[in-house]
N, C-alpha and C positions, 0 to 999 in steps of 0.2 A: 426225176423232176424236182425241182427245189420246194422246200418242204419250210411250212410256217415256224418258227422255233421261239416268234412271242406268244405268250399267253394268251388264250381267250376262252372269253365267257360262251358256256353254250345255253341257251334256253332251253332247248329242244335238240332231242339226240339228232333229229335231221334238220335243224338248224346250225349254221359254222359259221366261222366268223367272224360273231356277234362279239363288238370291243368296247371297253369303255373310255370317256373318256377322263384324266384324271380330274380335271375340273370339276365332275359330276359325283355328286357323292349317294345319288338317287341309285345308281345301281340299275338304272334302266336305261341310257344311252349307249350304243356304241363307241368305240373310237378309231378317230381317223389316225390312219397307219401309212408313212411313207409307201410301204413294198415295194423298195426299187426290187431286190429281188423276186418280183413275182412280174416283172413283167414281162412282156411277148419276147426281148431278145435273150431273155434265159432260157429259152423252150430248146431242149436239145436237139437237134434235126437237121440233114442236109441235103434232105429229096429234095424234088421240086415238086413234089405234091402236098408238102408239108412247108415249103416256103411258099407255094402261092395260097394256101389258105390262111400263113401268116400275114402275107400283105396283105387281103381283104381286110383281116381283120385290125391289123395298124391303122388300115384308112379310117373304119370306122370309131378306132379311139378318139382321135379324136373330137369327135360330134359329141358332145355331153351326150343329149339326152334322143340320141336314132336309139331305138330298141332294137334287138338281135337276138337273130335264133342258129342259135350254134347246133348243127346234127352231125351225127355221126353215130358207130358202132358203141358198144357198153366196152369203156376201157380206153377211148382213143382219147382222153384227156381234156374230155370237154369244158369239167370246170378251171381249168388250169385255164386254156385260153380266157375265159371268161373273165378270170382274176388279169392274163394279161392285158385284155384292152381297158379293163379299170383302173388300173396301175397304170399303165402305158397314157394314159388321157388327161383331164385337165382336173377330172377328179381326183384323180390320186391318195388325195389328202383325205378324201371322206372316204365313211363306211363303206365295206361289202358286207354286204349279207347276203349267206347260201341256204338254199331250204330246198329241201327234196319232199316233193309234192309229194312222191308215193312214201314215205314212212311218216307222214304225220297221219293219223285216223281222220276221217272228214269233218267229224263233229268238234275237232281242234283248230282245222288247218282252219277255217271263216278267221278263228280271231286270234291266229297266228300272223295272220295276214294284216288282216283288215280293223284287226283291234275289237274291245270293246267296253259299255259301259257300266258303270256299276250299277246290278241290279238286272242286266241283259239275258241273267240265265242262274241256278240255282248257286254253282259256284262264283260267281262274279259278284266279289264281295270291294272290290274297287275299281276305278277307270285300268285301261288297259292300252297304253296305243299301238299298235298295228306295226309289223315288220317294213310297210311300205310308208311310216312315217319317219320310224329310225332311222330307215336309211337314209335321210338326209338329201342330199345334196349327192348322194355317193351313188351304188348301184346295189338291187336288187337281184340277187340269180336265184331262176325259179328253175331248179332240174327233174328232171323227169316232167316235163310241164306234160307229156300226152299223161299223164294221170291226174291231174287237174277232175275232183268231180263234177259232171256237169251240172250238179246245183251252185255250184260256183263259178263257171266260164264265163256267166252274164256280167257278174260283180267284177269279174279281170277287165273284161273288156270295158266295159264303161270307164274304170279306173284309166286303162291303156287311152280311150278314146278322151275324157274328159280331165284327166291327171285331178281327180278328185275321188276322195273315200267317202262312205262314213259308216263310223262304226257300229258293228255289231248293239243294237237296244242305240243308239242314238238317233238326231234329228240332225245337229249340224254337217255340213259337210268339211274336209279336211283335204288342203292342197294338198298335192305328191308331188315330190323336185325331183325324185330320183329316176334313173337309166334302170330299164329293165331287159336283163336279158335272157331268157328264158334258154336252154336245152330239154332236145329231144334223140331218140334215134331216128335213123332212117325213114323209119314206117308212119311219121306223125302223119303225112299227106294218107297212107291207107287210112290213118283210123277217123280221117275226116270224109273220105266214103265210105266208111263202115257208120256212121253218121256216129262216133262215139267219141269224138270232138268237133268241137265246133266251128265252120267255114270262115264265119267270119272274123272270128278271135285267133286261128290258123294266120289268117293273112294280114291283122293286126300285128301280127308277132313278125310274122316276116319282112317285114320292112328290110333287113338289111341281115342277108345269109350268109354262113360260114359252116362250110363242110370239112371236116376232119377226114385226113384218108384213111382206112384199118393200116395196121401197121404193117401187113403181107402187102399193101403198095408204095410200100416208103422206101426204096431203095436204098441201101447201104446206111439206113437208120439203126436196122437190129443191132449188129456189132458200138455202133456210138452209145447207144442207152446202155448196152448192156455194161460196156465200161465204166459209162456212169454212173448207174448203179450200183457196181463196187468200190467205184470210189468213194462213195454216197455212205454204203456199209462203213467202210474204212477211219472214212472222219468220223462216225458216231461212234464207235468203238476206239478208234486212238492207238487204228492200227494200220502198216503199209497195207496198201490195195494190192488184191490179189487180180492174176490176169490169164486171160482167156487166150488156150491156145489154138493151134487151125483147126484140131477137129471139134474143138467148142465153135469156135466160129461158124465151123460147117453146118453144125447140127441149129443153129440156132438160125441163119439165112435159111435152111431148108424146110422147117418148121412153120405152118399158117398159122398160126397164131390166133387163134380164135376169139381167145381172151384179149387181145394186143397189148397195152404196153403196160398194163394192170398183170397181166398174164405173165410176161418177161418179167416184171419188176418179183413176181415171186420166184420164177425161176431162178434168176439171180442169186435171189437171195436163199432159199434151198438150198444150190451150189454151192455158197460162200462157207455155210453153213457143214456142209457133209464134205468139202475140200480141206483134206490138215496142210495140205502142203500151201505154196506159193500160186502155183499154176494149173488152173480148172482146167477140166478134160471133159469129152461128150456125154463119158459115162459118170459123172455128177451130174451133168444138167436135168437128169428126169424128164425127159420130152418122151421119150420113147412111147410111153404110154399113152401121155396126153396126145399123141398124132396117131395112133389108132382109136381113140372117142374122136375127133375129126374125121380118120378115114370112116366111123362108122355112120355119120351124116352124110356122107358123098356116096361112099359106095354099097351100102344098103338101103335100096331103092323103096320109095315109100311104097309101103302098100295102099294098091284101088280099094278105093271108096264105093261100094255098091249101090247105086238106087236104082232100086225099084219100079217096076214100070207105073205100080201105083203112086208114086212119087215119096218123098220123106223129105222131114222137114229139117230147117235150116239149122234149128239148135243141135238136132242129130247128126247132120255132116261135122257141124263144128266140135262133136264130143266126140266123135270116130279121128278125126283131122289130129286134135290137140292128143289123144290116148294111142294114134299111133308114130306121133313124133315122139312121146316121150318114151315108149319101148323102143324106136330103131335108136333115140343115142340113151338109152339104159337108164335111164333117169334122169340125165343132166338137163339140169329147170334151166340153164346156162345158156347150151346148146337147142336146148328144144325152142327158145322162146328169140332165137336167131331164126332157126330156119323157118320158122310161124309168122315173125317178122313184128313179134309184138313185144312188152317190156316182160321181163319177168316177174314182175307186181300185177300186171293182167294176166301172166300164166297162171299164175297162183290163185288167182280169182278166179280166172274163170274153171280149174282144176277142182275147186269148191264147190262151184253151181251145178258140177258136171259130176261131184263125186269121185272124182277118178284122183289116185294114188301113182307116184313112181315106181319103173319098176326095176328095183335095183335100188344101188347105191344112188341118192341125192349131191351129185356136185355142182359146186358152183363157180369150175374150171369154163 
């Protein structure tokens, strides 16, 4: 996938994006960046499961300010759309900013977000404005939003509902111009009956959906990325692309991909990497392995869950449920937190509350 190669500022390690502009000498604005290269028709792909969730999402570039909720699996390229329909649209020219709900602490994210003023909290020793003021005119991407904590879903949705802030220890309030577009996986609609997001900030945000397919549904895409990919390698190293022969090919269409195209893109590059010659073969790809921890999801069957005719309580099923996904795939927080159907910043949490440990190697294939 096409990859940023101007500089930017990060604020925060799960903050991206964040530019300045040269005008600015404050060091606290972003800046607006062409990216023809980042938008929707650079996206490599020639499904038709992968072209009709790019049309959705053209339609919607256009519309400045419809808000979008891009789901799909961890790996299928969620923020990359997101940059394409902001790039693709009328904003273009203004800010993105990307922030991943689950790696900022909570007692950050308020006024990572939302800003604040001086004087609002022991460290706030000057004003502060808020990610959804920087951004301008441009777009906000809020990923992993099912991690959003719910001392803060109120403060989103008012904002989503009223396009107004205010800051953290402030009084006045502060317009928002910018398009939000939030991602999730699959399971946000579960964890809004699991009541651990919220109903009507859920259907705030959905106003205008975009599903990504996993990459085991994108027909004759594996083979396309996977070239691109080396050719990807090739240009940053300043060297001819090396190329995939039928039994790479073979192994790499036969492969589910669990990871999808986060997953392939390391393959690749392993391959490129362990390949002297010109022309990769099946036995570079290292898949082998990686489709026996797949077969181990599939084909070893969860173990029942016992209850009791006295009954047992719910937090119990749920710490029997999570300690025994995470022994049939051997530790993989990866895979256990697919087949759970939750992110893996909730496996970890709730792996916490529960006490319970991997068992085996920790990957995060």
């Amino acid at each position: 996938m096409p990859q940023n190669s101007q500089a930017r500022r990060t604020v925060n390690p799960a903050v991206t994006s964040f530019q300045r502009s040269p005008s600015d000498a404050s060091a606290t604005e972003p800046k607006p960046a062409p990216g023809a290269e980042f938008g929707l028709e650079s996206i490599v792909g020639e499904s038709e499961s992968l072209r009709d969730a790019l049309d959705r999402a053209r339609k919607v570039a256009a519309s400045r300010m419809t808000t979008v909720l891009i789901v799909g699996e961890t790996g299928t390229g969620k923020e990359l759309v997101a940059r394409g329909i902001h790039y693709s649209g009328p904003g273009r020219g203004e800010p993105f900013v990307a922030v991943n709900c689950a790696a900022i602490p909570e007692a950050l994210l308020e006024s990572e977000l939302f800003g604040h003023e001086r004087g609002a909290f022991t460290d706030a020793r000057s004003q502060k404005r808020g990610l959804m003021e920087l951004a301008g005119q441009g777009t906000l991407f809020l990923d992993e939003i099912g991690e959003m904590p719910p001392r803060l879903q109120p403060k989103l949705l008012r904002a989503l509902e009223e396009r107004r802030v205010r800051r953290l220890g402030g009084l006045q309030e502060v317009e928002i111009t910018c398009r939000i577009i939030a991602a999730a996986n699959s399971s946000l609609h579960d964890a809004v009956a699991r009541l651990e997001f919220r109903e009507d900030l859920y259907y705030r945000l959905n106003v205008f959906r975009v599903a990504l397919p996993p990459l085991r549904d994108r027909d004759g895409d594996v083979e396309l990325l996977g070239n691109y990919f080396l050719k990807e390698l090739a240009r940053q190293q300043d060297l001819e692309p090396k190329t995939l022969d039928a039994s790479a090919v073979a192994a790499l269409r036969a492969h589910n991909w669990p990871g999808n195209i986060r997953e392939l893109k390391n393959v690749i590059e392993h391959a490129a990497i362990l390949c002297e010659g010109e022309v990769i073969s099946s036995s570079h790809l290292m898949i082998q392995q990686r489709r026996s921890h797949s077969a181990a999801r599939t084909d070893g069957a969860m173990r029942e869950i016992q209850i009791p005719p006295e009954g047992k309580s719910l937090d119990m099923i749920e710490k029997e449920a999570v300690s025994a996904t995470l022994e049939i795939t051997r530790g993989n927080r990866s895979a256990a937190s697919r087949i759970l159907g939750i992110s893996r910043p909730t496996l970890a949490r709730k792996m916490r509350e529960y006490g319970l440990t991997t068992v085996g190697t920790d990957r995060a294939e």
